[in-house]
C-alpha positions in Angstrom: 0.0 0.0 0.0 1.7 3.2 -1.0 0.7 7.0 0.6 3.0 10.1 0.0 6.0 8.1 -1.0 5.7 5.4 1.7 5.0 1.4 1.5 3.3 -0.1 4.1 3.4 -3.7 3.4 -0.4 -5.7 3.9 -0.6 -7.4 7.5 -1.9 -9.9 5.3 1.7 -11.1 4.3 2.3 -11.9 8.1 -0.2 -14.2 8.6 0.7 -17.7 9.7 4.6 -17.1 10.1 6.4 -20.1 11.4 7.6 -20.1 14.5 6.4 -18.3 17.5 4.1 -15.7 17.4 4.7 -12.4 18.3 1.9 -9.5 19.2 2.3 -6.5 16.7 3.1 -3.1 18.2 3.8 0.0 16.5 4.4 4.0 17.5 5.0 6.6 15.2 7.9 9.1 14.4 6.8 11.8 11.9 4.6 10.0 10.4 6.3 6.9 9.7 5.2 3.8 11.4 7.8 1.4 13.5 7.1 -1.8 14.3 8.5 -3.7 16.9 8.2 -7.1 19.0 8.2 -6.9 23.4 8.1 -9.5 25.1 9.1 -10.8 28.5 9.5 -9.0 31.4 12.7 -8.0 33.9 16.1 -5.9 32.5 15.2 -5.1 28.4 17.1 -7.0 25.9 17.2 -4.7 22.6 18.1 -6.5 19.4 19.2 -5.0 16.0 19.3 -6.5 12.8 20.5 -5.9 9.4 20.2 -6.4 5.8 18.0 -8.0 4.2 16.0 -9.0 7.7 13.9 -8.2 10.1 12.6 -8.7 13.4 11.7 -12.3 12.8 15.4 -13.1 12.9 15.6 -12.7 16.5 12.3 -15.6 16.8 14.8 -18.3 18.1 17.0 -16.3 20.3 13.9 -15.0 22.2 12.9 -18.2 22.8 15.9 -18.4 24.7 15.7 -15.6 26.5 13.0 -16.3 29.1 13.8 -14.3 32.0 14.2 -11.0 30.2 12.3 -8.6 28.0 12.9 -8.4 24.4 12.2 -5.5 22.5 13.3 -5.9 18.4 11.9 -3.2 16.2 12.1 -2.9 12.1 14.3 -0.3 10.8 12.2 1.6 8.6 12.1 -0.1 5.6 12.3 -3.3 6.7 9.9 -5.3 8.1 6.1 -4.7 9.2 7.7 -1.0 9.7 6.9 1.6 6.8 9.3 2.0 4.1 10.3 5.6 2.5 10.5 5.2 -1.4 12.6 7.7 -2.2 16.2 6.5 -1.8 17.5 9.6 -0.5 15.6 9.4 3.0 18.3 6.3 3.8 21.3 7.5 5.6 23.4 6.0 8.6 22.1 8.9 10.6 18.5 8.4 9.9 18.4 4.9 10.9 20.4 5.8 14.0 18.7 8.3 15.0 15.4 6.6 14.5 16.5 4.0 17.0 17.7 6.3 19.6 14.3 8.0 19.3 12.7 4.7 19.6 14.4 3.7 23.1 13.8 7.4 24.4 10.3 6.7 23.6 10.1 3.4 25.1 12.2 4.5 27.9 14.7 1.7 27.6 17.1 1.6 30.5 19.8 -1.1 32.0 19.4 -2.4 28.0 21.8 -5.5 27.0 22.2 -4.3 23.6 22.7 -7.1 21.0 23.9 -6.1 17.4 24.2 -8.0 13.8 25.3 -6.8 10.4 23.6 -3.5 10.4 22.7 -3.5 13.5 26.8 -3.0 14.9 27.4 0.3 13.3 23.0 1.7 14.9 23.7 0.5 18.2 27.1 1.0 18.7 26.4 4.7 17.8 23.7 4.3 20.7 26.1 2.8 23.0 28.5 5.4 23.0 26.1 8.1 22.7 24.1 6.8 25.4 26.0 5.1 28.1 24.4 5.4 30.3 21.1 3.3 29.3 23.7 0.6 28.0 24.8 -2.3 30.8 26.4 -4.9 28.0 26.9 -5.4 24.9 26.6 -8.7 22.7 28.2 -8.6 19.4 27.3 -10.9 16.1 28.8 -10.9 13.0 29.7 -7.0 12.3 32.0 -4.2 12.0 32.5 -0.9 11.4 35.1 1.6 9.8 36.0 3.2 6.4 36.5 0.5 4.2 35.1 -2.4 3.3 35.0 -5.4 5.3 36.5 -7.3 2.5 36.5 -8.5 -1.7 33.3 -10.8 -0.9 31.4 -8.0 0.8 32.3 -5.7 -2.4 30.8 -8.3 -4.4 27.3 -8.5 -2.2 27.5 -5.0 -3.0 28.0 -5.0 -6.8 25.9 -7.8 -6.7 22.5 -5.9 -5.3 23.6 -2.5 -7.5 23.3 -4.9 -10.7 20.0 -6.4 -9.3 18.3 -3.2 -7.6 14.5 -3.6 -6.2 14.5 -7.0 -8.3 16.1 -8.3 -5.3 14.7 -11.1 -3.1 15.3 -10.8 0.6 14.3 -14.7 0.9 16.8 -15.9 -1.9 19.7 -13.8 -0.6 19.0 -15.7 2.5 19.0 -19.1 1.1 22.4 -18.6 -0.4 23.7 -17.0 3.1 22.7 -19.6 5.2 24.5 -22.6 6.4 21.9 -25.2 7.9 18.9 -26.5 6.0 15.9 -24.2 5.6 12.2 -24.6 5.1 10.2 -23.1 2.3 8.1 -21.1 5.0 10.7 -19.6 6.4 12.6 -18.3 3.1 8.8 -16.9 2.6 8.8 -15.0 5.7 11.9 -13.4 5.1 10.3 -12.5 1.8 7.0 -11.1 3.4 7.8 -7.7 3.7 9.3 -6.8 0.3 6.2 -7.9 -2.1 6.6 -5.6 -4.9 10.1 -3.3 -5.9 8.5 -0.6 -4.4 9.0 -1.9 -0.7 12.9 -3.0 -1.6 14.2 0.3 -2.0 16.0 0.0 2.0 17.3 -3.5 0.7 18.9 -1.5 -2.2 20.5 1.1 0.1 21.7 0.0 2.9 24.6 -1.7 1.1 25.5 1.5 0.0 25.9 3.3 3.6 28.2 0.9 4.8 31.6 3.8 4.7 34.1 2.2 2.3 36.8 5.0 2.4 37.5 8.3 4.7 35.7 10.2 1.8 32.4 8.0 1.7 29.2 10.4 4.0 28.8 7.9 6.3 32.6 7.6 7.1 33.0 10.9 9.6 30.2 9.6 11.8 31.4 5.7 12.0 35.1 6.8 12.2 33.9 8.6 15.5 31.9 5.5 16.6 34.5 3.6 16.5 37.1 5.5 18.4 34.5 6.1 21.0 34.1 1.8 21.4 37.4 2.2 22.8 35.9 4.0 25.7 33.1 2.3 26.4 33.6 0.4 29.6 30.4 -1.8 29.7 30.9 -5.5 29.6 30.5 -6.9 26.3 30.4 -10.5 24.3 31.8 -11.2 21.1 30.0 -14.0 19.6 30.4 -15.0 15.9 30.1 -17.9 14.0 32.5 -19.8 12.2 31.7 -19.7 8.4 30.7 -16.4 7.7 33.0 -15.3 4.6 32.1 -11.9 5.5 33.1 -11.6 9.1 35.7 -14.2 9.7 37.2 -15.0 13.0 39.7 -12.3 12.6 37.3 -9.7 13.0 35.4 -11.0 15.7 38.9 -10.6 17.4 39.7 -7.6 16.4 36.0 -6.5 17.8 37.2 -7.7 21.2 40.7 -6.1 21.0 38.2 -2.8 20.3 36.1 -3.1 23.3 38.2 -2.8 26.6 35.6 -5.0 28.6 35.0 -7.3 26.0 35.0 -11.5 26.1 35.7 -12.9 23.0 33.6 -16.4 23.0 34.4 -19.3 20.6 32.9 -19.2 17.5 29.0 -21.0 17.1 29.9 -24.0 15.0 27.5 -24.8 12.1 26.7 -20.9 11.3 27.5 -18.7 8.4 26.5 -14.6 8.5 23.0 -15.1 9.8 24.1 -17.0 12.9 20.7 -16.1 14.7 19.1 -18.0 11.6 21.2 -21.0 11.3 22.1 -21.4 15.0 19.5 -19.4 16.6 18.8 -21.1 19.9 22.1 -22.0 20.3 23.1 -18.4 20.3 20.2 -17.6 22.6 21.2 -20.3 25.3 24.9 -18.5 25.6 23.5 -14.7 25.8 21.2 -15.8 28.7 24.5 -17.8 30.3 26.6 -14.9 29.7 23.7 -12.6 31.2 23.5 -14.6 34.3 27.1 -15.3 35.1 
């Protein structure tokens, strides 16, 4: 459904999702609609994903977290949340400001921030911004800098320029993952982009990621990323170990960034969508690791 340069994609294309259900829940920032999953009660668990997903990601993690709340919105554009058509609305800032405006308005405190592709360069700008609502930090499979993370990331991103909004979220999933998948699921991660009009986030966010000291986004991660030197919370490192993207070298130099950090061994069986492939797996060592 499109108003004033914006898709909302049907409810209808959520219906019957496998997995666990999760309740809806939406607020509005200017006129855009964010959707987001709570559940659970005690300390707030906030997780962040990234490209192509969405909120349904984090189904088998939250299973695994039983004794906390879990709050995982949509970036706008992704997801049940509403998605700007006109390119030029994406920026690094814009998505991280949107989530900083979303924990303000949620009133998100003592939050165990847990990042993923995307989701490393928004909340680590929240971290370091706001300290003080962060107690930990749990880091998948991410990064960030001024250059690329390396020759196979440059190709993902030649590959979606070539494609465009012809790009399927589910397919680009099937070829990431590691461990069989079911039809169903591929089709969930499909569900919010029905027509090329909803893809246009898909399409961008490839092109934020700061690949040299000149790129717009570089100024703003650079700065991130010297401030994750400061940033004394505790934090877990936690990648898997085929990702082609995000190989074992990174995850430790991620830990040698973060002066409180514990680099764990890497979740066996996983490639970059570890949540996916090795979901409760992952979910079972971030509620250890939150207990110990």
């Amino acid at each position: 459904m499109m108003t004033d340069g914006v898709y909302r994609t049907p409810d209808s294309r959520f219906e019957n999702l496998p997995g666990r259900a999760f309740e809806p829940r939406y607020l509005d920032q200017d006129g855009l609609r964010m959707h987001y999953i709570d559940v659970g009660s005690g300390d707030p668990v906030l997780l962040l994903h990234g490209e192509p997903t969405w909120s349904f990601l984090y189904r088998k993690v939250i299973g695994e977290l039983g004794a906390a709340r879990c709050v995982a919105p949509d970036y706008f554009g992704f997801g049940r949340s509403d998605k700007p058509t006109d390119p030029d609305w994406y920026s690094y800032d814009a998505h991280a400001r949107s989530i900083e405006r979303f924990v303000e308005e949620l009133d998100l405190r003592d939050l165990t921030v847990v990042v993923q592709d995307w989701g490393g360069p928004i909340g680590f700008r929240l971290c370091v911004e706001h300290p003080e609502l962060v107690a930990r930090l749990v880091v998948l499979n991410t990064g960030i800098g001024a250059r690329a993370p390396n020759t196979e990331w440059l190709h993902f991103q030649a590959f979606v320029r070539r494609i465009g909004t012809e790009i399927e979220a589910g397919e680009l999933m099937r070829r990431t993952l590691v461990q069989p998948v079911a039809d169903e699921v591929i089709a969930a991660y499909d569900a919010p982009f029905p027509v090329p009009e909803s893809r246009v986030g898909i399409v961008q966010f490839p092109e934020l990621v700061a690949t040299s000291s000149n790129h717009p986004s570089a100024p703003a991660m650079l700065d991130v990323r010297k401030q994750l030197h400061s940033f004394e919370q505790p934090a877990l490192v936690l990648f898997s170990d085929s990702d082609p993207i995000f190989s074992r070298r990174a995850a430790e130099v991620m830990a040698e960034l973060l002066p409180n950090a514990e680099l764990d061994a890497p979740v066996e069986g996983a490639g970059h969508f570890l949540q996916e492939d090795r979901g409760e797996a992952v979910g079972r060592r971030i509620a250890e690791w939150l207990a110990s």
